[in-house]
N, C-alpha and C positions, 0 to 999 in steps of 0.2 A: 389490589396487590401489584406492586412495578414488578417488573421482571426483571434477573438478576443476569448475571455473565456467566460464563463455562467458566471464570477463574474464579468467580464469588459463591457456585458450586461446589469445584473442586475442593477449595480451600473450609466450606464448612461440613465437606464428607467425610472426614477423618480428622483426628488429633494432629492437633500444632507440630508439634517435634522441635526441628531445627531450622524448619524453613525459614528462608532468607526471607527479609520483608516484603521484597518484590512478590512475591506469594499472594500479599492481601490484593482484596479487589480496591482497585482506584488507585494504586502503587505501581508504578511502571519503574521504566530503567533512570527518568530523571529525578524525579519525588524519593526513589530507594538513594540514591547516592546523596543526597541531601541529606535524609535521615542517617545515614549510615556514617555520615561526616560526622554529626550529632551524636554517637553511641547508637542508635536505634538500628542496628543492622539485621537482629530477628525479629521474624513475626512478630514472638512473646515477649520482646522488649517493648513492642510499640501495645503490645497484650496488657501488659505492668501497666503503661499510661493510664489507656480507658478504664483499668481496673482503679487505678490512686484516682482520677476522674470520677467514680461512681458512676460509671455506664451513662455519665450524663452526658445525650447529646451534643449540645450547642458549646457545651464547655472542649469537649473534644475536635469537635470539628475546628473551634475558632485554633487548639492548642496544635492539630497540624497546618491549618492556612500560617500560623504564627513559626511554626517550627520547617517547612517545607514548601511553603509557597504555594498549598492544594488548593484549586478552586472548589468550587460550594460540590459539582458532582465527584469530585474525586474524594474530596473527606466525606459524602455523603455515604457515597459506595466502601470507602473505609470503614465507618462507625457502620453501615448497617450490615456489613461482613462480621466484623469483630461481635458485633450484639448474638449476630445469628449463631453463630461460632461457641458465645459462653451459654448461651440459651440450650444448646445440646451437648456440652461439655462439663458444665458447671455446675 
Protein backbone atom coordinates (compact mmCIF):
# COMPACT_ATOMS: atom_id res chain seq x y z
CA UNK A 1 0.00 0.00 0.00
CA UNK A 2 1.80 3.64 -1.15
CA UNK A 3 1.18 6.19 1.43
CA UNK A 4 -1.23 8.90 0.82
CA UNK A 5 -0.97 12.95 1.81
CA UNK A 6 -2.43 14.90 4.79
CA UNK A 7 -4.62 16.41 1.72
CA UNK A 8 -5.59 12.90 0.20
CA UNK A 9 -6.74 12.14 3.95
CA UNK A 10 -8.41 15.06 4.68
CA UNK A 11 -10.31 15.19 1.41
CA UNK A 12 -11.58 11.39 1.87
CA UNK A 13 -12.57 12.01 5.75
CA UNK A 14 -15.60 13.67 5.05
CA UNK A 15 -18.28 14.46 2.25
CA UNK A 16 -17.33 16.43 -0.89
CA UNK A 17 -19.69 19.55 -0.37
CA UNK A 18 -18.43 22.49 -2.21
CA UNK A 19 -14.98 22.12 -2.00
CA UNK A 20 -12.94 23.86 -4.59
CA UNK A 21 -11.11 21.52 -6.67
CA UNK A 22 -7.80 22.42 -5.32
CA UNK A 23 -9.16 20.25 -2.45
CA UNK A 24 -8.32 17.00 -4.34
CA UNK A 25 -4.96 15.35 -3.81
CA UNK A 26 -2.52 16.09 -6.96
CA UNK A 27 -4.56 19.42 -7.67
CA UNK A 28 -2.64 22.44 -6.61
CA UNK A 29 -3.04 26.17 -7.35
CA UNK A 30 -1.72 25.55 -11.09
CA UNK A 31 -3.58 22.26 -12.35
CA UNK A 32 -6.98 24.04 -10.30
CA UNK A 33 -6.99 27.20 -12.38
CA UNK A 34 -6.55 25.10 -15.62
CA UNK A 35 -9.52 23.23 -14.62
CA UNK A 36 -11.35 25.90 -13.35
CA UNK A 37 -10.76 27.82 -16.81
CA UNK A 38 -12.50 24.49 -18.29
CA UNK A 39 -15.75 24.62 -15.96
CA UNK A 40 -14.23 22.19 -13.41
CA UNK A 41 -13.92 24.57 -10.49
CA UNK A 42 -15.47 21.89 -7.72
CA UNK A 43 -14.29 18.84 -6.46
CA UNK A 44 -17.79 17.12 -7.68
CA UNK A 45 -17.52 18.52 -11.03
CA UNK A 46 -14.18 16.95 -11.62
CA UNK A 47 -16.33 13.86 -9.31
CA UNK A 48 -19.10 13.97 -12.50
CA UNK A 49 -15.92 13.11 -14.90
CA UNK A 50 -14.43 9.94 -13.15
CA UNK A 51 -18.04 9.17 -12.48
CA UNK A 52 -19.16 9.49 -16.83
CA UNK A 53 -15.56 7.76 -16.91
CA UNK A 54 -16.54 4.60 -14.95
CA UNK A 55 -13.99 4.85 -12.27
CA UNK A 56 -11.77 3.72 -15.12
CA UNK A 57 -8.35 4.50 -14.32
CA UNK A 58 -6.10 5.11 -17.36
CA UNK A 59 -9.27 6.70 -19.07
CA UNK A 60 -9.25 9.29 -16.34
CA UNK A 61 -5.86 9.87 -15.69
CA UNK A 62 -5.03 10.24 -19.73
CA UNK A 63 -8.67 12.84 -19.50
CA UNK A 64 -6.89 15.27 -16.85
CA UNK A 65 -3.03 15.03 -18.46
CA UNK A 66 -5.37 15.95 -21.68
CA UNK A 67 -7.55 18.51 -19.75
CA UNK A 68 -4.76 20.19 -17.40
CA UNK A 69 -1.53 19.13 -18.15
CA UNK A 70 -1.20 16.61 -14.83
CA UNK A 71 1.82 14.55 -14.94
CA UNK A 72 1.36 10.51 -14.28
CA UNK A 73 1.73 11.35 -10.23
CA UNK A 74 -0.42 14.14 -10.04
CA UNK A 75 -3.58 12.41 -11.95
CA UNK A 76 -2.41 9.24 -10.07
CA UNK A 77 -2.88 11.03 -6.67
CA UNK A 78 -6.18 12.47 -8.45
CA UNK A 79 -7.92 9.11 -9.47
CA UNK A 80 -6.69 7.32 -6.32
CA UNK A 81 -8.23 10.19 -3.99
CA UNK A 82 -11.45 10.39 -6.03
CA UNK A 83 -11.53 6.11 -6.08
CA UNK A 84 -10.94 6.40 -2.32
CA UNK A 85 -13.51 9.08 -1.81
CA UNK A 86 -16.63 7.04 -3.85
CA UNK A 87 -15.34 3.72 -2.05
CA UNK A 88 -16.66 5.39 1.35
CA UNK A 89 -19.23 7.60 0.03
CA UNK A 90 -20.91 5.73 -2.66
Amino acid sequence: MSSTSQKHRDFVAEPMGEKPVQCLAGIGDVLGERLKAKGFDKAYVVLGQFLILKKDEELFKEWLKDTCSANAKQSRDCFSCLKEWCDAFL
